[in-house]
C-alpha positions as CSV (number, residue, x, y, z in Angstrom):
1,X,34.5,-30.5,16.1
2,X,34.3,-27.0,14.6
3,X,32.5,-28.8,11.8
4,X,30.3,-29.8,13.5
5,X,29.0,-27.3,15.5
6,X,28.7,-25.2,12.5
7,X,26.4,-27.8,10.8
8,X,24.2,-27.6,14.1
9,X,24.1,-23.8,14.0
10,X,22.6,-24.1,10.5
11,X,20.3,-26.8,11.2
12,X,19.1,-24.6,14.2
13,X,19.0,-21.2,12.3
14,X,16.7,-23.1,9.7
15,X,14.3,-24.8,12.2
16,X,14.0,-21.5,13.8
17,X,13.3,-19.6,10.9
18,X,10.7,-22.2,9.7
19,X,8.9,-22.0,13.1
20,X,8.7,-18.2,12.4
21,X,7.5,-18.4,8.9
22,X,4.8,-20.7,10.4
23,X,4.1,-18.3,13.1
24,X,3.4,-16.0,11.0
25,X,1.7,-17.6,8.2
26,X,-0.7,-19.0,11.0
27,X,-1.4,-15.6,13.0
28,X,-2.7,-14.2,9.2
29,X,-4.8,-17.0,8.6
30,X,-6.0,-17.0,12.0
31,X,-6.9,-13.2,11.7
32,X,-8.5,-13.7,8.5
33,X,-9.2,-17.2,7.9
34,X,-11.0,-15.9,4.8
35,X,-8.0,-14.8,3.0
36,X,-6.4,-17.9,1.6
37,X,-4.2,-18.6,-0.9
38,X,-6.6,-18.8,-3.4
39,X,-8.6,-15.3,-2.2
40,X,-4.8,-13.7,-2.6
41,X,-4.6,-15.1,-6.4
42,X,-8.0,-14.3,-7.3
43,X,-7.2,-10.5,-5.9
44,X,-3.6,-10.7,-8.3
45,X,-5.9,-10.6,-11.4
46,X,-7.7,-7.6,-10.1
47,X,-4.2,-5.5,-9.6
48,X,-4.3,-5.2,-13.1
49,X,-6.3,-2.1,-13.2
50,X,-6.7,-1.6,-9.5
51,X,-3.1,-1.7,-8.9
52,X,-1.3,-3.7,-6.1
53,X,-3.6,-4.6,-3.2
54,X,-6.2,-2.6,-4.2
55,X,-4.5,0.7,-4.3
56,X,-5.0,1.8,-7.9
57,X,-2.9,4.7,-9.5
58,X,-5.0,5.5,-12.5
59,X,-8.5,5.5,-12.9
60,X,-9.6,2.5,-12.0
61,X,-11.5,2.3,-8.1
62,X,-9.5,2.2,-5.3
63,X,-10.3,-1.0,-3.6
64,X,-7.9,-0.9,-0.9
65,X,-9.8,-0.3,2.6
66,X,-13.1,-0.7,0.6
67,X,-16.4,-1.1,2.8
68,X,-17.4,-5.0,1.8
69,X,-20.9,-4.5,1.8
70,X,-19.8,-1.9,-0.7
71,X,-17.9,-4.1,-2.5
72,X,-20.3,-7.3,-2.3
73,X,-22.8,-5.1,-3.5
74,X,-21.0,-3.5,-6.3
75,X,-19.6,-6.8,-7.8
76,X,-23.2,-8.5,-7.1
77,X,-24.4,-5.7,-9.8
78,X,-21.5,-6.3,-12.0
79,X,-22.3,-10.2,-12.0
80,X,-26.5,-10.0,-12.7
81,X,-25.8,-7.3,-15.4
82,X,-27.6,-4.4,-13.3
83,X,-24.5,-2.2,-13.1
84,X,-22.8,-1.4,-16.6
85,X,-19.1,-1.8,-17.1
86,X,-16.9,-2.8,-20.4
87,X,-14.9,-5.7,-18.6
88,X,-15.8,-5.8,-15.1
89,X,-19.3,-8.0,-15.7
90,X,-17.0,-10.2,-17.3
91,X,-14.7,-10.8,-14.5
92,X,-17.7,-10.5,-11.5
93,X,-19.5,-13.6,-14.0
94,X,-16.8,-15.8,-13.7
95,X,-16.3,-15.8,-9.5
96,X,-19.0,-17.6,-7.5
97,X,-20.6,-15.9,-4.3
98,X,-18.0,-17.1,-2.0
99,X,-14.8,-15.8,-3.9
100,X,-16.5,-12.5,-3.8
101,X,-17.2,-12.2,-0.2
102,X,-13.6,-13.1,0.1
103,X,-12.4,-11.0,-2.0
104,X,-14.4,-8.4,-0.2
105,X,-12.6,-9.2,3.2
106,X,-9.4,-9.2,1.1
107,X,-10.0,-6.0,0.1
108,X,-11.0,-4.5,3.2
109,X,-8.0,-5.5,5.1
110,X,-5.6,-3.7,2.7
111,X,-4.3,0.0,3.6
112,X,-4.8,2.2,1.4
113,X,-1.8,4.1,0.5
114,X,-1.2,7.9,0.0
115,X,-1.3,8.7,-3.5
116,X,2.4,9.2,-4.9
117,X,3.9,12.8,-5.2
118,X,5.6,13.3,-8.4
119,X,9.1,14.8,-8.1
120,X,9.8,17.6,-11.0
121,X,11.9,16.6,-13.3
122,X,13.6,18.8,-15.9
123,X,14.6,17.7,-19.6
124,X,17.8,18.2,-20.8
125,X,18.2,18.5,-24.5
126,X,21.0,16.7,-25.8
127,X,22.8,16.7,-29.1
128,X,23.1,13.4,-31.2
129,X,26.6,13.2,-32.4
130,X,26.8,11.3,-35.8
C-alpha cells in the first residue's frame, strides 16, 4: 500500500512539474512569439564577443536592451558592406532578414546588467621549495 502511494506521489510530482515547464515555456513564447529556439541559438553564436545575452564585458557592443531599429539598422549595414567591421559583415552576410529582426527582438528583451566590480586582490609571493 505504502508502495503504492509513493509511486502515485511521483507520478503526480512529475505531471505537475511538466505542466509548469509548459506553462512557462508557453507564457515566453506567447510574450515573444519571435524568440524561438532557433532566434536563442542564432543569439549563442553572438555571446562570443558580446558576452551572455548581450551583455558584453570587453569591448565588444553591448547588445543587451539594444533599441532594434538600432540594431536592424546596424546589422542591415554590416550585411550590404556599408558599415566596416573585421568579422561582423561576415556573420550579418550569412543571417537572412528575418533572423535579424529576431534577433533584434531577442536582443531587446534582455537586461542589461551592471558592469562587474572587481574586488582587490593582493599577491602573495611565495617561495618554491626544491
Amino acid at each position: 500500500m505504502k508502495k503504492t502511494k509513493l509511486i502515485a506521489s511521483v507520478i503526480l510530482m512529475s505531471v505537475q512539474s511538466s505542466l509548469l515547464v509548459s506553462a512557462l515555456f508557453a507564457s515566453h513564447t506567447l510574450a515573444n512569439p519571435m524568440i524561438t529556439n532557433h532566434t536563442q541559438s542564432l543569439a549563442a553564436s553572438c555571446a562570443a564577443c558580446h558576452g551572455t545575452n548581450g551583455n558584453s564585458v570587453g569591448n565588444a557592443a553591448k547588445l543587451a536592451g539594444i533599441k532594434a531599429d538600432y540594431f536592424v539598422a546596424q546589422m542591415l549595414a554590416f550585411k550590404s558592406g556599408a558599415r566596416k567591421a573585421t568579422v561582423m559583415h561576415r556573420h550579418a552576410s550569412g543571417l537572412t532578414d528575418d533572423e535579424i529582426n529576431q534577433l533584434s527582438v531577442y536582443f531587446t528583451n534582455q537586461v542589461p546588467a551592471a558592469p562587474a566590480q572587481l574586488k582587490s586582490q593582493l599577491l602573495i609571493k611565495t617561495t618554491v621549495q626544491e
